[in-house]
N, C-alpha and C positions, 0 to 999 in steps of 0.2 A: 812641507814647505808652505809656510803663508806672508802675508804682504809684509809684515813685523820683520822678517827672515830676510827677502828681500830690502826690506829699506836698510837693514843691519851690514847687509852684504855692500848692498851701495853707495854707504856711507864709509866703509874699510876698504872700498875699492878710492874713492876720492881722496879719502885721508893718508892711504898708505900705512895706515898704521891705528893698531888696535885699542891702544890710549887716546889718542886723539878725537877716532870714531865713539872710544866711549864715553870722550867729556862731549863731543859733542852731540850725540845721542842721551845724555843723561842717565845713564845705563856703567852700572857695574863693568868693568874690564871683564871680570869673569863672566859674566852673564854673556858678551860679544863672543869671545873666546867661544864660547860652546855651542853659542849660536850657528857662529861658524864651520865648526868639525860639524854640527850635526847637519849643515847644509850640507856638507863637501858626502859625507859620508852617505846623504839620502843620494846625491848624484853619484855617486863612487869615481868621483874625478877630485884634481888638487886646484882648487882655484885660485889659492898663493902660492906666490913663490916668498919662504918666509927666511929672510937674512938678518938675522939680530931682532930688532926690534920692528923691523921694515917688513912691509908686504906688499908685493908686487903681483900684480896677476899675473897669469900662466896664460896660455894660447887658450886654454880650455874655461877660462876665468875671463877672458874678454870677450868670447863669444858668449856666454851667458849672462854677461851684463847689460849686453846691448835690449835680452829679452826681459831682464827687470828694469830697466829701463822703461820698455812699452808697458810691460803689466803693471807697474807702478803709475804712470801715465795714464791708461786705459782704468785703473780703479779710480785715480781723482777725479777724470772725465764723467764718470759715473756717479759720483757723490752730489758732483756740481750740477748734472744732469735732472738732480732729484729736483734742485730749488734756482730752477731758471731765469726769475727774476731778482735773487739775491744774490750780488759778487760773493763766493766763499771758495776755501780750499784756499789753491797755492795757483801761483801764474808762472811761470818762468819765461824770462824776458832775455832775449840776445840782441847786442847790438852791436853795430861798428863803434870803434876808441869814440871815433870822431863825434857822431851822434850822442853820445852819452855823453859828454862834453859841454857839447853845446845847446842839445834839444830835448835829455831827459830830464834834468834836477827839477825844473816845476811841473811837467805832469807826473812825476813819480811821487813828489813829494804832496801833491793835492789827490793821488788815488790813495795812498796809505794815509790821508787826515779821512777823508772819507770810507775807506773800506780796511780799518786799521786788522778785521778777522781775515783779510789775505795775507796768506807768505808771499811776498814777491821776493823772486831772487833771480837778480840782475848777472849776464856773464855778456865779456866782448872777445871780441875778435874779427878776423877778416870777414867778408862776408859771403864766400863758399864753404869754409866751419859753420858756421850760422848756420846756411840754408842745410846742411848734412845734420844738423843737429836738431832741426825742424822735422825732418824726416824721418829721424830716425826717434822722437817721441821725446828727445831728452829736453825741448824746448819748443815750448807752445807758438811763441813766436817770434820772428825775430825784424830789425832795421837792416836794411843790406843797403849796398848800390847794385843797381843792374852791369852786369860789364858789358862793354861796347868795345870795339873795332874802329880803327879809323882806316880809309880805304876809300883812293880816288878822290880825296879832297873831303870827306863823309862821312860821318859816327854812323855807323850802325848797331842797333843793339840785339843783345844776342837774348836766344829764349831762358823762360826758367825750367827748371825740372819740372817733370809734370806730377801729379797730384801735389801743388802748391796754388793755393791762390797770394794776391796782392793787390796792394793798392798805394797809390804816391799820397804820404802824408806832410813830405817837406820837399821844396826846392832847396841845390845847392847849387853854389857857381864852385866849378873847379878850376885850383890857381895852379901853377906849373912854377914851382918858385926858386930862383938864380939867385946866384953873388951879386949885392950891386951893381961890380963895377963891369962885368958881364956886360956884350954888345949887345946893344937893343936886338929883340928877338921878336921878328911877324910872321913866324912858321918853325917848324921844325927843323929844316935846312939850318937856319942861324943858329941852334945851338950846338957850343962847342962842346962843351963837358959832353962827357958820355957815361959817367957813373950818375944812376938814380940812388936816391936814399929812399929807402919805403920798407913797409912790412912785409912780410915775409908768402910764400904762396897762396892763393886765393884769397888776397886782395885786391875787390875789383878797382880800386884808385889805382895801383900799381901798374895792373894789367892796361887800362886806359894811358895812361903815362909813357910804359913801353910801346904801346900800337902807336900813339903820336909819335913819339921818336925817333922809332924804327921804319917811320915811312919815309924818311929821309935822311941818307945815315947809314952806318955802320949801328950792328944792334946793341944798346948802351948795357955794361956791368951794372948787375945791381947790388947796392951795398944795403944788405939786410938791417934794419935796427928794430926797437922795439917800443920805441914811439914817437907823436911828433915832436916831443921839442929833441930828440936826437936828430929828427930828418931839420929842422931849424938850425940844429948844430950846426951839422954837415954843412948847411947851404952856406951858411953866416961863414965859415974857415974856408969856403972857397975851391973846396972838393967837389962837392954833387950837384945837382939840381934834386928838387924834390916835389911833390905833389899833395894838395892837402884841401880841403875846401872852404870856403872865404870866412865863413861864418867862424871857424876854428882859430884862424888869424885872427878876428876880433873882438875874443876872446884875452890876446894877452897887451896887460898894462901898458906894456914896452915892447911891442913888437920888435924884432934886429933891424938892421938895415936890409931890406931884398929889393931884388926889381921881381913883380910876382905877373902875372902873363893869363890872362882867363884861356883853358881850353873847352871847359863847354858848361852849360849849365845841365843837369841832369836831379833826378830828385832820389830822394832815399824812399825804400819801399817798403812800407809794413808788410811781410808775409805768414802764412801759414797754415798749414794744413788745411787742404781740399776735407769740408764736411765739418770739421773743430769749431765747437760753438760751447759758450759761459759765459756766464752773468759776467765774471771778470773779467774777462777778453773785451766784448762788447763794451763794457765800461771804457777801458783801457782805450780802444778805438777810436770811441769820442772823446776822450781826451787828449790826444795827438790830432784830432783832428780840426779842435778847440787851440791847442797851444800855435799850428797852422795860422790858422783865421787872426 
């Protein structure tokens, strides 16, 4: 087993499929292929589950991914290690939709004119995946929200895992956003809808949204979708209310018609790993903290 092996396995674990992995490894089908049995075979476990042309890991295949994973991680940390004041290697970057949106496209695009020998590769999602995905090695670092509670008239915010560090690189205002024609609303008692539109579990925008809601009120249905101009949809047809942050609103040409409601202002947090330190991290840093200013 060496890291070749690994990054082989890692890439048919993502791709789900052995053509795929092999165009995008640049690597012979067959060479993957063998690569594979002679993993499986060094471990004497089945790490696909192989139906047709599809490959799915097994229980036994997702537990030792999580470990190539870190070792794949732990070996780039180590390369980058050698040359501490040159950005090299790869960065892997998580973010919320929202933030990538609105607050990636110019520092992403002025660290790769500048350090064009990093891989950067960009994944989103909520921001409890994120911070799990921090942890667990598969990403260097990530944009979250912090989630809060509201209780007693009062946001409280809640802690992060521990061995994480962070730090606020952007403020956001968050809107709570209705059907036009919706009654003026100056708390949560006024609203009437009780379906939210929002992403899906550990999203801390969601979670903020239902803690307001639910503090006055029956607790609102939430209606899952899979981004914001669905939660826009939603609002504009006069179904949900929805939750998003302002800067995302300003974003489009033509915004709908809404009445949108500020619940709080709160900031996005760059996290990650307690001890994690690279040329390209550091870089990275000050340039969210540059796009900030």
């Amino acid at each position: 087993m060496d890291l070749s092996t690994l990054s082989i396995f890692r890439t048919v674990a993502l791709e789900q499929s052995i053509t795929r992995a092999a165009q995008r490894l640049q690597r012979v089908q067959s060479n993957v292929t063998t690569r594979i049995r002679q993993l499986e075979d060094d471990l004497g476990v089945a790490l696909f589950l192989r139906e047709g042309k599809r490959m799915t890991l097994t229980e036994q295949g997702h537990a030792f991914l999580a470990y190539a994973e870190q070792l794949l991680a732990l070996a780039d940390e180590a390369r980058q290690a050698m040359h501490p004041q040159q950005p090299s290697g790869s960065l892997r970057l998580g973010s919320m939709e929202s933030s990538a949106a609105s607050r990636l496209p110019a520092p992403l695009a002025q660290f790769h004119r500048e350090h064009p020998q990093v891989s950067l590769e960009v994944s989103t999602g909520p921001s409890q995946p994120l911070l799990d995905g921090v942890l667990a090695r598969r990403l260097d670092c990530a944009l979250i929200a912090q989630p809060r509670t509201f209780a007693a008239g009062q946001w409280h915010a809640e802690a992060l895992p521990a061995g994480l560090e962070a730090e606020a690189v952007f403020a956001e205002e968050l809107l709570l956003v209705l059907p036009v024609a919706h009654p003026p609303v100056r708390g949560p008692q006024d609203v009437r809808l009780r379906t939210l539109a929002g992403f899906g579990l550990g999203c801390s925008y969601r979670q903020i949204a239902q803690s307001w809601l639910n503090s006055a009120g029956p607790a609102v249905r939430v209606q899952e979708v899979g981004s914001y101009h669905a939660i826009l949809a939603c609002v504009a047809a006069g179904a949900c209310v929805g939750v998003l942050p302002r800067s995302l609103l300003d974003l489009l040409r033509e915004p709908p018609a809404l009445q949108c409601v500020p619940l709080l202002s709160l900031d996005t947090l760059l996290v990650w790993r307690s001890g994690y330190r690279s040329a390209a991290f550091e870089r990275w840093r000050d340039l969210l903290h540059s796009a900030r200013a």
